[in-house]
N, C-alpha and C positions, 0 to 999 in steps of 0.2 A: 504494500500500500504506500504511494506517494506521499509527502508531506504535503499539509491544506494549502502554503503557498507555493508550490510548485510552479512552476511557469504554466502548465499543462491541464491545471484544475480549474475546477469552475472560477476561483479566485483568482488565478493568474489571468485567466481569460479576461475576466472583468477587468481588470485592471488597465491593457489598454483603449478598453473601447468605452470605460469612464474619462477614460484622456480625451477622448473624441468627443464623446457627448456631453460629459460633464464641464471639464475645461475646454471645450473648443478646439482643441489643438487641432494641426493637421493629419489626414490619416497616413501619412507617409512619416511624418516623423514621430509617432505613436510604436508604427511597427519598426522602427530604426532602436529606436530609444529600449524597447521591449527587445527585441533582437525575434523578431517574427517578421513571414515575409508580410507584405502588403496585402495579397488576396483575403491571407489568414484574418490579419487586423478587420479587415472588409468585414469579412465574415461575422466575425464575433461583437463588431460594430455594431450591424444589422440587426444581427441576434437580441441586444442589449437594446436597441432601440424598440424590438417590437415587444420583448418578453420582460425586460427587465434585467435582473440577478439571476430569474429562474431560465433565464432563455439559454445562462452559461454552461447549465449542467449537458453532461453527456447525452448522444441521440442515436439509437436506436440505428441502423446500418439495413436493417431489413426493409423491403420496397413494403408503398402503402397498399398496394393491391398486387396481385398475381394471374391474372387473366389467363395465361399457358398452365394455370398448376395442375397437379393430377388428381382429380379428386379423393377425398378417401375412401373410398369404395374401393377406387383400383386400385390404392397405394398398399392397403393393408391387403389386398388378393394381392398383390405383387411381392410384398415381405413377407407372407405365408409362404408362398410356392417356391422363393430362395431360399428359407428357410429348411422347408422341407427336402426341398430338392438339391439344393447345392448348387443353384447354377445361379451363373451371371445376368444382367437387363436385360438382353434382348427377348430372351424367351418367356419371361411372365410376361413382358411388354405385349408380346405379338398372343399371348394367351388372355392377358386383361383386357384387349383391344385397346392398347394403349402406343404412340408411336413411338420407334425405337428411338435409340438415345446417337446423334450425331456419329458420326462414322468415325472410328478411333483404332481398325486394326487391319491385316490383309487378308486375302482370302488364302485358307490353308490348301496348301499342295493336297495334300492326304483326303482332303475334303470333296476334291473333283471327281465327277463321276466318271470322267473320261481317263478313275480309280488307281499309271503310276511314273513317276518321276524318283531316280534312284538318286541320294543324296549321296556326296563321292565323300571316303573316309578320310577326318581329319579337316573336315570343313563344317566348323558349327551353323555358319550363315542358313547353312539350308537344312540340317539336322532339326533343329529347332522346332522346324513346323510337325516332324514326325513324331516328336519327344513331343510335343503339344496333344499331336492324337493319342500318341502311346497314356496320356495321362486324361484324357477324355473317354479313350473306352473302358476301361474300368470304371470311373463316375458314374455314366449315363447309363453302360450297359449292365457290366458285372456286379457293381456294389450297387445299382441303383437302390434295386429294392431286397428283402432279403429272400433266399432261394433254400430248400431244404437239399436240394442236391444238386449237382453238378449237372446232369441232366436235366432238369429244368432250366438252369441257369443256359444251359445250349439250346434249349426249346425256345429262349426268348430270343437268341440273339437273330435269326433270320428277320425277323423287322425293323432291328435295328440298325441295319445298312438304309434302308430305304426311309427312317423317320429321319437320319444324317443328313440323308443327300437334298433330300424333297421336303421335308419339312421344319427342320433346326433351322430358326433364321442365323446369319451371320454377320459382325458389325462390320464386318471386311466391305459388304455388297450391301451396304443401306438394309440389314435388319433381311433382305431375302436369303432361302435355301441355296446351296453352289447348286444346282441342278439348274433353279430359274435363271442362270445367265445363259445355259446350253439351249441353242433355239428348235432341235431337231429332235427333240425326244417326242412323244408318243403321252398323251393322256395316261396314263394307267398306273399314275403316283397321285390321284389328286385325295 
């Protein structure tokens, strides 16, 4: 906690913009004298002129309204289903019908349905995307949910090439499947 005269506290604040309004001074040499720049001075000027002493106190950094927010309806179906499920935005998004989140990664090699690219050894650059699936089929598929035997846990895996390719959105390609970039497949993933 700061001391009450701090340059920085409601009191410090006050201080030049009582120079301004109280003693008239100017507001250029208020923030010289204070060792603040000019806009600051402005500021806190303002502040003092409309509110007072109370105008000095600290404010709140958060906007007064949010028009884009995400309701909560979908926010808490969205922190369920990470919760539960382990996984990252895109996919409660595109399950809450909520829009995905700004595009932030690339589409993974491993990921294409046109299914292989050999990553040469001793080169992370490209390994990385394979180490990436190597740690996503285990999540989604094998530890998804629990299996009383191995054989089941092999019963489920046959869908889960086709919920990868055709249905996982990805932030790589704007929140779509790698399959919706391929323009020549056939209906029969919908």
């Amino acid at each position: 906690m700061s001391h009450r005269n701090a340059p920085l506290t409601p009191t410090g604040r006050l201080r030049p913009a009582r120079c301004v309004v109280d003693d008239g001074r100017p507001l250029r040499r208020a923030a010289e004298r204070f060792q603040v720049s000019h806009a600051t001075a402005a500021r806190w000027t303002s502040r003092c002129r409309q509110a007072g002493e109370a105008g000095m106190r600290d404010r709140s950094s958060r906007p007064h309204h949010s028009p884009r927010r995400t309701p909560d309806t979908v926010e808490q179906q969205a922190v369920r289903l990470r919760r539960e499920h382990r996984i990252g935005p895109v996919r409660p998004a595109a399950r809450c019908a909520s829009p995905p989140p700004p595009r932030t990664a690339s589409l993974s090699a491993m990921a294409c349905p046109h299914r292989p690219r050999w990553t040469g050894p001793w080169r992370p650059q490209t390994n990385g995307k394979a180490e990436r699936f190597h740690r996503t089929l285990p999540d989604e598929w094998a530890h998804h949910r629990p299996c009383t035997s191995e054989a089941e846990r092999q019963a489920a895996f046959p869908d889960w090439p086709d919920r990868y390719n055709y249905h996982r959105p990805r932030t790589g390609i704007d929140g779509h499947p790698p399959a919706g970039r391929v323009t020549n497949l056939s209906a029969q993933h919908t």
